[in-house]
N, C-alpha and C positions, 0 to 999 in steps of 0.2 A: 123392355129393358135390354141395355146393350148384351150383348155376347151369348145369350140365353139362344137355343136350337132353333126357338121360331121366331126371332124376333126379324128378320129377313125376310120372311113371309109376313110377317104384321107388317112393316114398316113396308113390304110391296105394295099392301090391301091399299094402308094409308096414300099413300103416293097413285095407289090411280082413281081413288074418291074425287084425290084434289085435281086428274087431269080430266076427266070426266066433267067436273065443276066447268073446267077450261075452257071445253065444248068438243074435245079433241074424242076420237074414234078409237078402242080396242081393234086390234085384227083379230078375226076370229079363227085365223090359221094358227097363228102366233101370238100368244097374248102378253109378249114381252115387247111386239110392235104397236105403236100409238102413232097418227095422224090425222091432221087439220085438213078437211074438206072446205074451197069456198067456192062456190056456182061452178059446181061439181069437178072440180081441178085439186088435187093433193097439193097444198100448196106446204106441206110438213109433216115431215117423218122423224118420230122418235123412237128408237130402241131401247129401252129398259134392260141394265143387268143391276138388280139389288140397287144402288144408290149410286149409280154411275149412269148417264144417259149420254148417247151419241145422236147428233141433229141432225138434220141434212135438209138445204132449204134456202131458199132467198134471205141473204139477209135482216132483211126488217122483218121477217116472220120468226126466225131465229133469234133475233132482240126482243119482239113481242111475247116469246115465250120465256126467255130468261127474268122480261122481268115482271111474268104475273105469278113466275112459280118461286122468285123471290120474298112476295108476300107471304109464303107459307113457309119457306124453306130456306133456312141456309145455306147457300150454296154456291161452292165456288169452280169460278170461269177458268177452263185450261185453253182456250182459243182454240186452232185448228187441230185436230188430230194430230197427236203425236203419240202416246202410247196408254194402250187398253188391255186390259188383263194382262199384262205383264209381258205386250206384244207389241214395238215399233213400227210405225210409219212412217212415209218419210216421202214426200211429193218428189219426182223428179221426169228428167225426158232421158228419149234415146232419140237412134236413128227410127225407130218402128214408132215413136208419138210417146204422150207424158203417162205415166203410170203412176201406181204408188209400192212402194219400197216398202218391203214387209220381212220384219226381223227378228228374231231373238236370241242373238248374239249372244249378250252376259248371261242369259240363261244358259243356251249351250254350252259357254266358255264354266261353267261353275261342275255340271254335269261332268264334264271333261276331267278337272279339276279334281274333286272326291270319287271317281275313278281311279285316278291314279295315287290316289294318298292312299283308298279303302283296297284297291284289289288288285293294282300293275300298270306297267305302263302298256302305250297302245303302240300299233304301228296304222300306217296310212292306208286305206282299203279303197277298190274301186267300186266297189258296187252296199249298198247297204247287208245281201246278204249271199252266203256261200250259192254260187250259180245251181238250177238244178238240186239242189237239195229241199228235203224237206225235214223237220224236228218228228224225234218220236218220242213216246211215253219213256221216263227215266224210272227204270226199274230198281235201282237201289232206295239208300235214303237220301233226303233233299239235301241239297248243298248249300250252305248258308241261304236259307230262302226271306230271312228277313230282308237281308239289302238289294236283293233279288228283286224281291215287290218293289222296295221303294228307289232303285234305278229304273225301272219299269213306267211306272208311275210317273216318273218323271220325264222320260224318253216321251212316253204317251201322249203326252201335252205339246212339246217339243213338236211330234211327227202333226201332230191333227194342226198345228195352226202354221207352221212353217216349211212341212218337209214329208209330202203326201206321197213322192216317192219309196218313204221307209214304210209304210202305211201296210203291204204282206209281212213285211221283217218286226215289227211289234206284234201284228199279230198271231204271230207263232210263236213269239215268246210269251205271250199272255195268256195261251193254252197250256201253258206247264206253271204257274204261278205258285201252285199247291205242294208241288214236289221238283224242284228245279235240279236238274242235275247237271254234267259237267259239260254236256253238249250243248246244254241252254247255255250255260254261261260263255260258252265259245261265240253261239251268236250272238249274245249279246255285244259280246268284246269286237267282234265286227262292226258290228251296225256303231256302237260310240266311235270308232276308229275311222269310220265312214265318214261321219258327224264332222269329229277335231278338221281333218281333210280335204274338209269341201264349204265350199263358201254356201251355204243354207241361206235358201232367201225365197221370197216368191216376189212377182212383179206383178200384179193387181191392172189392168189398162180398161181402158172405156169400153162397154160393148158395143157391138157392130148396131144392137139391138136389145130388145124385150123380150125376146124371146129364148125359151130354153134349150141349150144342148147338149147332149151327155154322150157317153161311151162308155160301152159295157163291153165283159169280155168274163170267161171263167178258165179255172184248169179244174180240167174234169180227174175224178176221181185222188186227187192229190192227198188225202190224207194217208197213211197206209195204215192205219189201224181201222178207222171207219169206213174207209172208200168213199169218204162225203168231196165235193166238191167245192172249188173257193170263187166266190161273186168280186169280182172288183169293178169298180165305174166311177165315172168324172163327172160332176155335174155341174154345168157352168151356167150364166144367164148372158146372151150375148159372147159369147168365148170368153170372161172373165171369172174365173174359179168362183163356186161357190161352195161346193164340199164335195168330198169322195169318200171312197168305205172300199173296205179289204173284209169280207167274212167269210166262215162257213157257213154252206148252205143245211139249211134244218133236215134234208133228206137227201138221202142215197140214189142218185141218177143211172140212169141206166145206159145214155151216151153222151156224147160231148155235144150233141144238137139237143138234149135237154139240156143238160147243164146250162148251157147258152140262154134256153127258152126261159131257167128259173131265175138265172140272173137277169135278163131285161125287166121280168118283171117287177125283181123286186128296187131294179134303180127307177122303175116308173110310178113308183110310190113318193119317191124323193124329185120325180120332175110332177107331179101331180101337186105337192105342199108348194114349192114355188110358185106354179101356176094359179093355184087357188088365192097366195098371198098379193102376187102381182095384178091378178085381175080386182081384187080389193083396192090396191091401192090407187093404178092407172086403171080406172074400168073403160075409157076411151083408146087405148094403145090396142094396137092386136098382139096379144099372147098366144093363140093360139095358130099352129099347131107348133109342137116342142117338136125335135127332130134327135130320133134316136141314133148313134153310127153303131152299125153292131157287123163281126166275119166271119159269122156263120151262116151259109144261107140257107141250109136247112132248117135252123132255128127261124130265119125270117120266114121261111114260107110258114113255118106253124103261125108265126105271131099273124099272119097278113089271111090266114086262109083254116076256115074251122071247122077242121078234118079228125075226123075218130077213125084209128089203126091199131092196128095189132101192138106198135111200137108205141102208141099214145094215151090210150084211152086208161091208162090208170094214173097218167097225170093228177095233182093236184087238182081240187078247182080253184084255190086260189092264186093258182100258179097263173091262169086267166086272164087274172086281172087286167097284162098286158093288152088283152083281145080289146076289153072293151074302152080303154085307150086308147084307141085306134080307128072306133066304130064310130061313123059319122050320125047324124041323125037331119031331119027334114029342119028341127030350128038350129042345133047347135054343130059346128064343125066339129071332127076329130081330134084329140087334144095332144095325136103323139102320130106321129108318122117315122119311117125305120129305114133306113139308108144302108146300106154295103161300103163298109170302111176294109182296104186292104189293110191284112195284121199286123205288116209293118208302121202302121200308122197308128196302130188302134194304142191309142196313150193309157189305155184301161191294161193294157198287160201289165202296168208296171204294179198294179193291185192284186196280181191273182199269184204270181210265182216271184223267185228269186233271180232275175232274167239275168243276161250275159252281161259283160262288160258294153261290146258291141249295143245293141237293144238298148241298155242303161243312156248310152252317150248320144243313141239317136232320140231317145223319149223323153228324156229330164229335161233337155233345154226349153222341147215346148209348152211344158208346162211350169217350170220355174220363171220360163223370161215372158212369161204370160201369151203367148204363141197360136193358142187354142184358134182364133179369128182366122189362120193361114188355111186350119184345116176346115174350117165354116167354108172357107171361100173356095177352097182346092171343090168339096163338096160340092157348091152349086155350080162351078165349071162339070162337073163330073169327073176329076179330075180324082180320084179316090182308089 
């Protein structure tokens, strides 16, 4: 029945019975991905969200499925992608080759809006968040914390599909949620003034390849209340964005070359579900090996070489995991190899602190105007 808690999950069940029927495959990485195998070629990829599905595929394979999942379903045709969860696309070129134009304009533009009806006006900021700073626990009582959340909440949404540069600046608001007080609110009024300011977009382009690349990067000890440190990293498939993440780490480091050690590992978790996803769908392409950029070499000689010290041996062990990512065998290749990116390049900084103006204006463009391929390719010149 419509609008009842599970009826999104019934009406999922229902919907992959009938694609199943179809003859079409579950991924087993992802089981919101569906695909048409024929003499062993993918010749159709479905994504499922709830009652929305995006294609991708030859023509006449994309007409063969609309109209067998007509017979059971109602369902109507919006043609090429144009806008999904409440997120524009928009096909176009440049001088760098065609991409896709990734927006959410009227969303931001409303965000902006009930801002300044609910709480003041903004001014124009260059950076998403105060340089150098970091938020601390608000010791009195919270500050209007209801609108607190639900600007939050909405920023949230905003940062993760459009604007992965603000991606350390919600996350440090989303640690005071419970008790907000007037500092939070100060960052926040940044980071929206940021927003109003700046033309928000990402440029989406073709990969070079199938294969995965990421950049990681951490700041050690940044919290001052915990001394925990913050993981930030890029993950792309071919230098075209696929997701990034700003967190704190679950434990207390002891230098800036762990710190480093626990964030590779845990963005090689997230190049690990790509690889597992794309070797399902192309099992004839080579995926393997992903190529990590990481600037600390301390931390690489730990990931490349496995050494017990005075300095290491109360390591996690699944802090490891990295290792065996790494580790070749007689049938299968290594599924992650680790490169030396100088830190002015490393586009993961912009996840772990609140960087300068400078840094901001060198790092956003590459990852906004979809850029990530110059540093793939500076890479295999050695050029890093």
């Amino acid at each position: 029945m419509y609008g009842l808690v599970q009826s999104p999950r019934e009406y999922f069940m229902l919907y992959c019975a009938q694609l199943r029927k179809l003859g079409l495959i579950q991924s087993a990485a992802d089981p919101c991905v569906w695909f048409k195998v024929v003499n062993g070629e993918t010749v159709l990829i479905i994504v499922v969200y709830v009652d929305d599905c995006i294609l991708a595929g030859p023509q006449e394979e994309i007409n063969w499925f609309k109209r067998e999942i007509k017979k059971r379903f109602n369902i109507t045709e919006m043609g090429p992608i144009q806008k999904h969860l409440g997120v524009w696309y928009e096909r176009k070129s440049d001088e760098a080759g065609e991409f896709y134009e990734v927006r959410m304009d009227e969303y931001k533009d409303e965000i902006v809006k009930d801002w300044k009806e609910l709480i003041g006006p903004l001014k124009a900021e260059k950076t998403p968040g105060y340089p150098g700073e970091s938020l601390v626990k608000n010791e009195g009582d919270p500050v209007n914390k209801d609108q607190y959340r639900k600007f939050l909440g909405r920023l949230m949404w905003l940062v993760r599909k459009v604007a992965p540069e603000c991606g350390n600046a919600v996350r440090e608001l989303a640690m005071f949620m419970d008790s907000p007080g007037e500092e939070h609110w100060r960052a926040m009024k940044r980071l929206v003034g940021y927003l109003e300011s700046t033309d928000v977009h990402l440029k989406l382009r073709e990969p070079v390849n199938l294969k995965v690349y990421a950049w990681v990067d951490s700041n050690f000890a940044t919290n001052k209340e915990t001394r925990k440190s913050v993981t930030g990293y890029f993950v792309t498939i071919g230098g075209c964005l696929c997701g990034f993440s700003s967190k704190l780490q679950p434990a207390v480091t002891l230098s800036s070359t762990e710190a480093e050690y626990y964030a590779a590992s845990t963005c090689a978790t997230d190049i690990k579900f790509l690889q597992m996803l794309f070797e399902e769908l192309f099992p004839k392409v080579k995926i393997r090996p992903a190529t990590l950029f990481e600037d600390n070499t301390g931390a690489i000689f730990l990931m490349e070489n496995q050494v017990v010290g005075n300095r290491t041996k109360h390591i996690d062990i699944r802090m490891h995991f990295i290792r065996e990512m790494m580790a070749a065998t007689e049938k299968e290749e290594a599924r992650l190899v680790v490169k030396f990116i100088r830190s002015e390049r490393n586009i993961a900084d912009l996840e772990t602190k609140n960087v300068t103006e400078k840094i901001h204006d060198l790092l956003v463009p590459v990852v906004r105007e979809g850029l990530m391929t110059q540093l793939i390719l500076a890479a295999d010149r050695e050029d890093v």
